[in-house]
PAZAPA-4460 file (N, C-alpha, C; in steps of 0.05 Angstrom, whole numbers, plus 32768, in hexadecimal, padded with zeros to 4 digits):
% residues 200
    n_x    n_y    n_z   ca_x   ca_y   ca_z    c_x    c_y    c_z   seq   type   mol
   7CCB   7B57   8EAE   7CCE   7B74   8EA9   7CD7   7B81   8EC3     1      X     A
   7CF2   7B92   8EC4   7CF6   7B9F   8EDC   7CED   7BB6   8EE7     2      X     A
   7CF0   7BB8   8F00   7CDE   7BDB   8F01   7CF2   7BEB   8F04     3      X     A
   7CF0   7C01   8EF9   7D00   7C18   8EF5   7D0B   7C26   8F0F     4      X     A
   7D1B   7C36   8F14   7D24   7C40   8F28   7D16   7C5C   8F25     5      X     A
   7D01   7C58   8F43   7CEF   7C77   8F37   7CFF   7C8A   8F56     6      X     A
   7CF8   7CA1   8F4B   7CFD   7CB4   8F63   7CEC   7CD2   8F5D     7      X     A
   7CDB   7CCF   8F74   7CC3   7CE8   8F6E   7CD0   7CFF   8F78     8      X     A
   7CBD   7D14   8F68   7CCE   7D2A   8F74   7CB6   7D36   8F82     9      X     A
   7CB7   7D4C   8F91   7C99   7D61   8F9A   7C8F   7D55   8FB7    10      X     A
   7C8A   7D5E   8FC7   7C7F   7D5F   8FE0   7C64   7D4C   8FE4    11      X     A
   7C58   7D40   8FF3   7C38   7D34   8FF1   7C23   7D4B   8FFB    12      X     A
   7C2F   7D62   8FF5   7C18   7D7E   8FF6   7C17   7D84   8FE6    13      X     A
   7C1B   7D7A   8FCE   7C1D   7D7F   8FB3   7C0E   7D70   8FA6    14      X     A
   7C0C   7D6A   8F8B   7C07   7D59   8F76   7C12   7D3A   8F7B    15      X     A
   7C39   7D42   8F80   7C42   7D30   8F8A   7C3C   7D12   8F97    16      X     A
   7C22   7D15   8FA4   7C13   7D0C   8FB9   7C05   7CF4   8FAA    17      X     A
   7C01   7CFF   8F8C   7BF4   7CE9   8F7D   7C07   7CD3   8F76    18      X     A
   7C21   7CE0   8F65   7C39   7CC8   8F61   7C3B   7CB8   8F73    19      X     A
   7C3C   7CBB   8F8F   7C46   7CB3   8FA3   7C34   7C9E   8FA8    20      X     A
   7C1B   7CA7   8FAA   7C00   7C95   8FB1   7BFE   7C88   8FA1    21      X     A
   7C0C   7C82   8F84   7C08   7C75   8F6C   7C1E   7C5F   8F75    22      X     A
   7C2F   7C67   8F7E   7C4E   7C59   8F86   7C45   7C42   8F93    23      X     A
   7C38   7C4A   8FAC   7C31   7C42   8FC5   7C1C   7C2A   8FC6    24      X     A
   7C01   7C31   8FAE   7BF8   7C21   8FAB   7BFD   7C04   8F98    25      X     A
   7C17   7C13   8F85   7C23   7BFF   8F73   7C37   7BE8   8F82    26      X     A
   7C38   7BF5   8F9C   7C4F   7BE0   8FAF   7C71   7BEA   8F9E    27      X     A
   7C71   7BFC   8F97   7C93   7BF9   8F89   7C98   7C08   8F9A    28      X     A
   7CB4   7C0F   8F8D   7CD7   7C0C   8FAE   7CD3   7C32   8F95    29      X     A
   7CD6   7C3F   8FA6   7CDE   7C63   8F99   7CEF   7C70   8FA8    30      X     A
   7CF7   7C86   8FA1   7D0A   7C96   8FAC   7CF5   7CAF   8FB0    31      X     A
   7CEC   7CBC   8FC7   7CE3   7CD4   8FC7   7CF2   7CF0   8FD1    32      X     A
   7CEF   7D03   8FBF   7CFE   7D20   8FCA   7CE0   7D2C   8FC7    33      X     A
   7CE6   7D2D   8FEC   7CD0   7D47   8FEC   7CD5   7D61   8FEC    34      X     A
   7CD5   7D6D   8FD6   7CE3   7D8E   8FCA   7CC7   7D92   8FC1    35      X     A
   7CC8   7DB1   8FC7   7CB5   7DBE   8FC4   7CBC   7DD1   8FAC    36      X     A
   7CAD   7DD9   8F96   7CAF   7DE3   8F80   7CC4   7DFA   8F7C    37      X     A
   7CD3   7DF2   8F63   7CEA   7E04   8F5D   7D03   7E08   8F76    38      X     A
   7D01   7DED   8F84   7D1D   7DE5   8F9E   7D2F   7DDB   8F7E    39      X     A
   7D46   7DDC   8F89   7D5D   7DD6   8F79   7D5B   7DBF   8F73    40      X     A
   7D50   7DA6   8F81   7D54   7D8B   8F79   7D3C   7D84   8F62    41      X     A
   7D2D   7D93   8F65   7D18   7D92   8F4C   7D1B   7DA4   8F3D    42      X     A
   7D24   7DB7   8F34   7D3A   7DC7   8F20   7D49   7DB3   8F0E    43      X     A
   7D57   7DAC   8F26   7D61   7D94   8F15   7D5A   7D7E   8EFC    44      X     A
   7D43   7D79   8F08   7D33   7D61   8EF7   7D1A   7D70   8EDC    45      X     A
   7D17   7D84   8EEB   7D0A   7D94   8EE2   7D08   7DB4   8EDA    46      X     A
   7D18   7DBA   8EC0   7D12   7DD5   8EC8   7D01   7DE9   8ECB    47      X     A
   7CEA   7DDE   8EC6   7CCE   7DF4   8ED0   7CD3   7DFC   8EEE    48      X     A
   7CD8   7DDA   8EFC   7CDA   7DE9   8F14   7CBB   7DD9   8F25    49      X     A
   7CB1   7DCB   8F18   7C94   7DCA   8F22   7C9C   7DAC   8F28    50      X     A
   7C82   7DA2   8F3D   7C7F   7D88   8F46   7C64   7D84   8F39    51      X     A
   7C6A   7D69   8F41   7C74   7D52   8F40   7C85   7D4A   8F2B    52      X     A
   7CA3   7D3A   8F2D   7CB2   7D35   8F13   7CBA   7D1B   8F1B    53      X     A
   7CB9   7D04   8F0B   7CB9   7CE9   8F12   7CCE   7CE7   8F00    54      X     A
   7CEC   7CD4   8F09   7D01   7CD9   8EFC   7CFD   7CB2   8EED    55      X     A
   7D04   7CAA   8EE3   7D00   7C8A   8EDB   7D19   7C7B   8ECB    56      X     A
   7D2F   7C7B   8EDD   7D44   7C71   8ECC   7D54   7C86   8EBB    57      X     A
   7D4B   7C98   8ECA   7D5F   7CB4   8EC1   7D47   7CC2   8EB6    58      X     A
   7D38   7CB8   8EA3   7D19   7CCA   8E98   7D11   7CD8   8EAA    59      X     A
   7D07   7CEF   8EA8   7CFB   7D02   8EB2   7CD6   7D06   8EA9    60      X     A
   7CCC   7CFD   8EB5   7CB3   7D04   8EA9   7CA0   7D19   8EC6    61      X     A
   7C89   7D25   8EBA   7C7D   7D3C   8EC5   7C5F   7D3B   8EC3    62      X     A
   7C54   7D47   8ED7   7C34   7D4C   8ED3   7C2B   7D31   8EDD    63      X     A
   7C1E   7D38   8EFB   7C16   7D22   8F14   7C00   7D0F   8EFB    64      X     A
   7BF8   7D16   8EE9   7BDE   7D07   8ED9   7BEE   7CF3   8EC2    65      X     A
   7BFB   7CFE   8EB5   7C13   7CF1   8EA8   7C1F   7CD8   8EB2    66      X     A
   7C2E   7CE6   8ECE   7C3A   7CCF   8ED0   7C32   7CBA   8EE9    67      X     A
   7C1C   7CB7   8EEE   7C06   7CA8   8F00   7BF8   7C93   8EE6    68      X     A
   7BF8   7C97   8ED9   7BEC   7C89   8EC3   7C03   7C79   8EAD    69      X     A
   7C10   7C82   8EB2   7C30   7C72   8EA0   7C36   7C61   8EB4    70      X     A
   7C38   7C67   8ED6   7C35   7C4E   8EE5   7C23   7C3D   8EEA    71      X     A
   7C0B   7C3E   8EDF   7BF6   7C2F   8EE4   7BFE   7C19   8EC5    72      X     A
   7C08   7C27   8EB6   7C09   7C19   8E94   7C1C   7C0C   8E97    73      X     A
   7C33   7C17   8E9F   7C4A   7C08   8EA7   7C4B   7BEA   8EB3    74      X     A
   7C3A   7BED   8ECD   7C37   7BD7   8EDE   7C18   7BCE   8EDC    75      X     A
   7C13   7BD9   8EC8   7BF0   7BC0   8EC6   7BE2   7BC1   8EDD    76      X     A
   7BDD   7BD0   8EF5   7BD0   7BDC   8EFE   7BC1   7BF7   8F07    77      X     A
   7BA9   7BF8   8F0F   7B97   7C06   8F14   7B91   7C1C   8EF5    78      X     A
   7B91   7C0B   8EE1   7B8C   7C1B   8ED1   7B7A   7C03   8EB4    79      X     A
   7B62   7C09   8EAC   7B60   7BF5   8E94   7B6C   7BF9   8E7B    80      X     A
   7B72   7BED   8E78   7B85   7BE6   8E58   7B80   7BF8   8E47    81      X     A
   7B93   7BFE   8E34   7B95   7C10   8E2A   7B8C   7C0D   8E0C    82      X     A
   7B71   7C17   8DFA   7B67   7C0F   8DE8   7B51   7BF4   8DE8    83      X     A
   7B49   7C03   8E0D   7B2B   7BF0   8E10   7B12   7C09   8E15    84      X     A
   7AFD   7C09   8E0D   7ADD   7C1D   8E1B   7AF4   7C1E   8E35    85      X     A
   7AF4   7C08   8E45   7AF4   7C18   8E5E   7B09   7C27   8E67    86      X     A
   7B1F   7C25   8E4E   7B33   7C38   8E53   7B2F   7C54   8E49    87      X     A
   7B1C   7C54   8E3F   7B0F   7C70   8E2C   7B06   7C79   8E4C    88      X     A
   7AEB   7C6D   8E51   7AE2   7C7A   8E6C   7AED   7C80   8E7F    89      X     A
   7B04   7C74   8E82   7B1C   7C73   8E96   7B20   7C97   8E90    90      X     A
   7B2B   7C9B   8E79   7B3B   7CAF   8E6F   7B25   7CC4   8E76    91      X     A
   7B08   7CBE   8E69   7AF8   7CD6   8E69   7AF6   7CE2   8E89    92      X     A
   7AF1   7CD3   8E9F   7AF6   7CD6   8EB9   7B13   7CE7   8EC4    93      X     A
   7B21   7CD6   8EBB   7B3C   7CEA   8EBF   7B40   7D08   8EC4    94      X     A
   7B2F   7D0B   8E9C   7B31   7D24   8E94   7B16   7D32   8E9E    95      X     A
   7B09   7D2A   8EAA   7AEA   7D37   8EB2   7AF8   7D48   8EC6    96      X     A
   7B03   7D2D   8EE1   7B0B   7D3D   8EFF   7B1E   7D4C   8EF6    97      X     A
   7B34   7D51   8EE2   7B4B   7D62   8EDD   7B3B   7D7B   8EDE    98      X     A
   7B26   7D7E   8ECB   7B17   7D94   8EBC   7B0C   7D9C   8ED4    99      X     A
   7AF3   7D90   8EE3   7AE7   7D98   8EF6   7AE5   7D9D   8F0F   100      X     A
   7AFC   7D8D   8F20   7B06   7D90   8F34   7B28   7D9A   8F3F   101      X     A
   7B36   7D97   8F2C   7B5C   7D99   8F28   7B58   7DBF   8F21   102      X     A
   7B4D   7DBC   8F11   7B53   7DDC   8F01   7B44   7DED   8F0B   103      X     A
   7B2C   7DDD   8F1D   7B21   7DFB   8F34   7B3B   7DFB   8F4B   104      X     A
   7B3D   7DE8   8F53   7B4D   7DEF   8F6D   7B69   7DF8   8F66   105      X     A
   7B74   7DEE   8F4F   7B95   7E08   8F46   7B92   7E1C   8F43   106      X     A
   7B72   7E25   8F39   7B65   7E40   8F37   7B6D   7E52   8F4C   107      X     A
   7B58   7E3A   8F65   7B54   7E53   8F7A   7B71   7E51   8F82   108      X     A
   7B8C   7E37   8F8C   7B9F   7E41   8F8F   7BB1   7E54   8F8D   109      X     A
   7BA9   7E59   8F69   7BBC   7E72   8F60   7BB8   7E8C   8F69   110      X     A
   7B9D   7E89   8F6C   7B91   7EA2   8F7C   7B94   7EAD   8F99   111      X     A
   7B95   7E9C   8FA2   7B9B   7E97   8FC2   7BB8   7EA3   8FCA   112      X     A
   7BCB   7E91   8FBA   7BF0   7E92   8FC2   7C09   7E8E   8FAD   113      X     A
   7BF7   7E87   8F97   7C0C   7E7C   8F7D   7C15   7E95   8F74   114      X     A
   7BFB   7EA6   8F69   7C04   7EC4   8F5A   7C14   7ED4   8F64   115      X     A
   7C1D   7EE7   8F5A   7C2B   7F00   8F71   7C11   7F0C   8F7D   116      X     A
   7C16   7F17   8F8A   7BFF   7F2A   8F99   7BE9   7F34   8F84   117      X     A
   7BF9   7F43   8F7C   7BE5   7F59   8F64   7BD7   7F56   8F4D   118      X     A
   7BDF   7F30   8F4B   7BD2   7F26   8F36   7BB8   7F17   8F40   119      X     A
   7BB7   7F13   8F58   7BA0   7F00   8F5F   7B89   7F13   8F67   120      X     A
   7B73   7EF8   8F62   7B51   7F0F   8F63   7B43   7EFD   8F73   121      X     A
   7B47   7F05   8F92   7B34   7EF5   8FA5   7B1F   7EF1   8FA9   122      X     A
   7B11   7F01   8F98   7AF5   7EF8   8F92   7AEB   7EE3   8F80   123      X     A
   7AFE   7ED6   8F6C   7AF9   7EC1   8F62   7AF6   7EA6   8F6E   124      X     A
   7AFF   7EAD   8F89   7AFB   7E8C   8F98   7ADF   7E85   8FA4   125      X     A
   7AD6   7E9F   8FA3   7AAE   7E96   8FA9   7AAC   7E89   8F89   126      X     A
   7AB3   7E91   8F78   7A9B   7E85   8F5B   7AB3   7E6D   8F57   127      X     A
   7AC6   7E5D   8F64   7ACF   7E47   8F5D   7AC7   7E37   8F71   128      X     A
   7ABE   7E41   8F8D   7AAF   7E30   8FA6   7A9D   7E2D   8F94   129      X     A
   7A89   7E3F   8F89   7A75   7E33   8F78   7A74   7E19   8F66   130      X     A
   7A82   7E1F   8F51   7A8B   7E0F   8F3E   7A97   7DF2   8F4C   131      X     A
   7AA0   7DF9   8F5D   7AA8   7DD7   8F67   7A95   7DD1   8F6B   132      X     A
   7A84   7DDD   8F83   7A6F   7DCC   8F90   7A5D   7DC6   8F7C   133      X     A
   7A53   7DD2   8F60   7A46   7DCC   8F49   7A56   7DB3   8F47   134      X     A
   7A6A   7DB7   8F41   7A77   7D99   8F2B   7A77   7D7F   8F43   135      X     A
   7A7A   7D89   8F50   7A7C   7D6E   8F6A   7A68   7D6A   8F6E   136      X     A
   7A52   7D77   8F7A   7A31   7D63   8F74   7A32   7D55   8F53   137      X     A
   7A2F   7D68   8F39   7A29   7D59   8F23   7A37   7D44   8F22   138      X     A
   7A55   7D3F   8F28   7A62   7D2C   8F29   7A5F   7D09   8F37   139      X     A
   7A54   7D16   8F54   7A53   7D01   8F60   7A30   7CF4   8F55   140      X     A
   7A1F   7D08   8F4F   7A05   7CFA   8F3F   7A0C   7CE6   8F2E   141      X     A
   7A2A   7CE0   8F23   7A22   7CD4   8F0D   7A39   7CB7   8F13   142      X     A
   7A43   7CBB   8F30   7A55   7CA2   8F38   7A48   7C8E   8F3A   143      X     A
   7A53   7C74   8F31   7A43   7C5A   8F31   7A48   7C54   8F53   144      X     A
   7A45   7C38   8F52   7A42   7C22   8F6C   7A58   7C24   8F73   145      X     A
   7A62   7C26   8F62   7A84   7C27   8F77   7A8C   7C08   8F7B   146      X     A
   7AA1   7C06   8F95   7AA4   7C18   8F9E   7ABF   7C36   8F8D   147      X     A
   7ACF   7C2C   8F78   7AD9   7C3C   8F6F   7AC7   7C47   8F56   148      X     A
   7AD7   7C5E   8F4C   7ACD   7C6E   8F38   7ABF   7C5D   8F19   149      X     A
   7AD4   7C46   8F15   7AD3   7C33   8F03   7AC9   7C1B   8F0C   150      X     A
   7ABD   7C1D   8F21   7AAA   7BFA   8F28   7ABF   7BF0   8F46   151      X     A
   7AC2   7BDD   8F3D   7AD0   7BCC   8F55   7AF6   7BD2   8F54   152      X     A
   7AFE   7BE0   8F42   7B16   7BD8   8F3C   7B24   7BF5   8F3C   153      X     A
   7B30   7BFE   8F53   7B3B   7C14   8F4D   7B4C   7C29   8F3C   154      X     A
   7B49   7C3B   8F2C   7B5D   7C41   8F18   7B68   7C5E   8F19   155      X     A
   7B72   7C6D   8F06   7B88   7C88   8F0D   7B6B   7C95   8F17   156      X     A
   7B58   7C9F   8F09   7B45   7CB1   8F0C   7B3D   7CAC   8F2C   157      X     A
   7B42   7C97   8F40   7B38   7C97   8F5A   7B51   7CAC   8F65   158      X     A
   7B63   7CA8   8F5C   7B88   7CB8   8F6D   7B82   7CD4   8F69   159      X     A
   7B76   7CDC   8F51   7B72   7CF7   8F47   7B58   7CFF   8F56   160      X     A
   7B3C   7CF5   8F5A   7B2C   7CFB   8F61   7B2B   7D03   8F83   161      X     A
   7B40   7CE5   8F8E   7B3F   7CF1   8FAC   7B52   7CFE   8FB8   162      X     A
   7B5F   7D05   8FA4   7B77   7D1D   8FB4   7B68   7D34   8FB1   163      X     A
   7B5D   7D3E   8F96   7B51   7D4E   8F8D   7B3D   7D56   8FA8   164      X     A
   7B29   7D46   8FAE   7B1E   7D4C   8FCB   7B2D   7D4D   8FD9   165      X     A
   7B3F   7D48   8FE9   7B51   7D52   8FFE   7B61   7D61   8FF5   166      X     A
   7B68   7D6F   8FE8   7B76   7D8E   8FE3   7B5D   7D9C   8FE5   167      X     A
   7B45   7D99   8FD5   7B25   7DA1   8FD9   7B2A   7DAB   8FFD   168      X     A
   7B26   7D93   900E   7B26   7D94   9027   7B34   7DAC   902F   169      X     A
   7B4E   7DA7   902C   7B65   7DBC   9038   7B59   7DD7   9030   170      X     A
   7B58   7DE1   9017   7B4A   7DFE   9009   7B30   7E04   9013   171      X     A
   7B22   7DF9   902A   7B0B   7DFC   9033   7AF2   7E06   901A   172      X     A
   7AFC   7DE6   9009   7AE7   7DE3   8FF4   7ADE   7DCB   8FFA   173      X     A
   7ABB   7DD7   9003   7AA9   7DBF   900F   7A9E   7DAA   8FFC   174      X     A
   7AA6   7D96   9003   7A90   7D7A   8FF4   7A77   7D7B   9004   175      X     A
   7A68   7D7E   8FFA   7A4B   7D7B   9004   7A3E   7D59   8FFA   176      X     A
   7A3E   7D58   8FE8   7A36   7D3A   8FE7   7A38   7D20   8FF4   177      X     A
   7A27   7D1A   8FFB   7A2A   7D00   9016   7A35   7CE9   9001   178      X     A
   7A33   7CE1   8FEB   7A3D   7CC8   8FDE   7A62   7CD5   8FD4   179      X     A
   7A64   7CEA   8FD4   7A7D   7CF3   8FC5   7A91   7CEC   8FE1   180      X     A
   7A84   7CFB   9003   7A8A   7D00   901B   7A9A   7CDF   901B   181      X     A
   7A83   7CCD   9015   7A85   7CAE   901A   7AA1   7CA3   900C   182      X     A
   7AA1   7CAA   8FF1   7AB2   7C9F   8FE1   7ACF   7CA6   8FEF   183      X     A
   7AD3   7CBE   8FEF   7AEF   7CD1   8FFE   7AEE   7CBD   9015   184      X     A
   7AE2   7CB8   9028   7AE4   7CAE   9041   7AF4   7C8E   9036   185      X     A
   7AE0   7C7C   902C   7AEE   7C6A   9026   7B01   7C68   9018   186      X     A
   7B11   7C7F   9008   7B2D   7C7A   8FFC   7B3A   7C88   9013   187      X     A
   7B3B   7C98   9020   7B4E   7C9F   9033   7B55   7C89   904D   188      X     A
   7B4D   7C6F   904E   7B4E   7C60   905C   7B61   7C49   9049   189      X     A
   7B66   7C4C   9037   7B7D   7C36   9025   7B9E   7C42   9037   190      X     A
   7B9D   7C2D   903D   7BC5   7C2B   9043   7BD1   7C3A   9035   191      X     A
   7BD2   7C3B   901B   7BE2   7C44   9003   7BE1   7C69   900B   192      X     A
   7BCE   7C6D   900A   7BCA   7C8C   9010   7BD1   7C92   9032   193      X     A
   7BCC   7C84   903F   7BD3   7C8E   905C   7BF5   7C8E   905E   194      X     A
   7C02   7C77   904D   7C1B   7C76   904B   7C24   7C8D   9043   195      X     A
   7C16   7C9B   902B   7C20   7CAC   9015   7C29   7CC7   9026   196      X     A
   7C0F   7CCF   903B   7C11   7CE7   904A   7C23   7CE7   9067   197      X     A
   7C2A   7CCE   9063   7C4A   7CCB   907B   7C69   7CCE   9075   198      X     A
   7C66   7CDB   9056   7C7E   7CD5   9042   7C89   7CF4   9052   199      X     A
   7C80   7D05   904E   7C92   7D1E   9050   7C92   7D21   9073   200      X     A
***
């Protein structure tokens, strides 16, 4: 089976950051444009305008969650099979950190610099500092042995979970948990991701 001719689109300050890290840890050959949302070259591929857009043999596909998981299916890694329990749990994880950690922090982004001025309400970023730090303790209470999210074998929900903390980081949204602190530490030390943040 051949591998497709990929070329990412979106910056690694972005979502972007996940394709890439998905790339990186898959070992494949990509094309990256680092364009920052609604640049002409992602217009192009995209007309929302939004990153991440992973182009695949002319296909266009969208949404850093989407298409991190079509390369894991694609290439039979870091992901369990599809129509096993553990691909259910796989999924439920996915969609936990999307819900609990992704959608606070686009929150407080939109609030911060996304909106126009007059739409944003800066007071909502104290009750989403909340809400993380809620969901990020309950969260990490319920992580196994590790060392990844799914046992020994790393899968999409680790790419989503530890970017998710380091955008966390950057938004000066604190992890307080010493096992959550641990986990971040040991994925930020994989090649694949240190590579990823040398791209742009």
């Amino acid at each position: 089976m051949s591998t497709p001719a990929y070329t990412v689109y979106g910056t690694t300050k972005s979502r972007a950051a996940r394709v890439v890290w998905m790339l990186e840890e898959l070992e494949l050959p990509y094309e990256h444009v680092a364009a920052n949302p609604r640049d002409p070259s992602v217009l192009a591929v995209n007309p929302s305008g939004k990153v991440p857009a992973l182009t695949v043999d002319g296909t266009v596909l969208t949404d850093s969650t989407a298409i991190i998981q079509y390369l894991a299916d694609r290439h039979g890694a870091l992901t369990c099979p599809a129509g096993t329990l553990e691909r259910a749990q796989q999924d439920a994880l996915t969609h936990r950190i999307l819900d609990e950690f992704d959608a606070v922090l686009w929150t407080a982004a939109r609030h911060s610099f996304i909106l126009p001025a007059e739409q944003r309400v800066a007071g909502v970023k104290e009750s989403l500092r909340w809400e993380f730090d809620r969901n990020s303790t309950a969260f990490a209470a319920q992580m196994g042995e590790g060392p990844f999210l799914m046992g020994e074998t790393m899968t999409v929900p680790d790419i989503l979970l530890t970017h998710c903390c380091l955008w966390a980081g950057a938004a000066k949204f604190q992890i307080a948990d010493p096992a959550l602190q641990a986990y971040v530490g040991r994925m930020k030390e994989r090649p694949a991701l240190r590579r990823t943040f040398k791209r742009d």
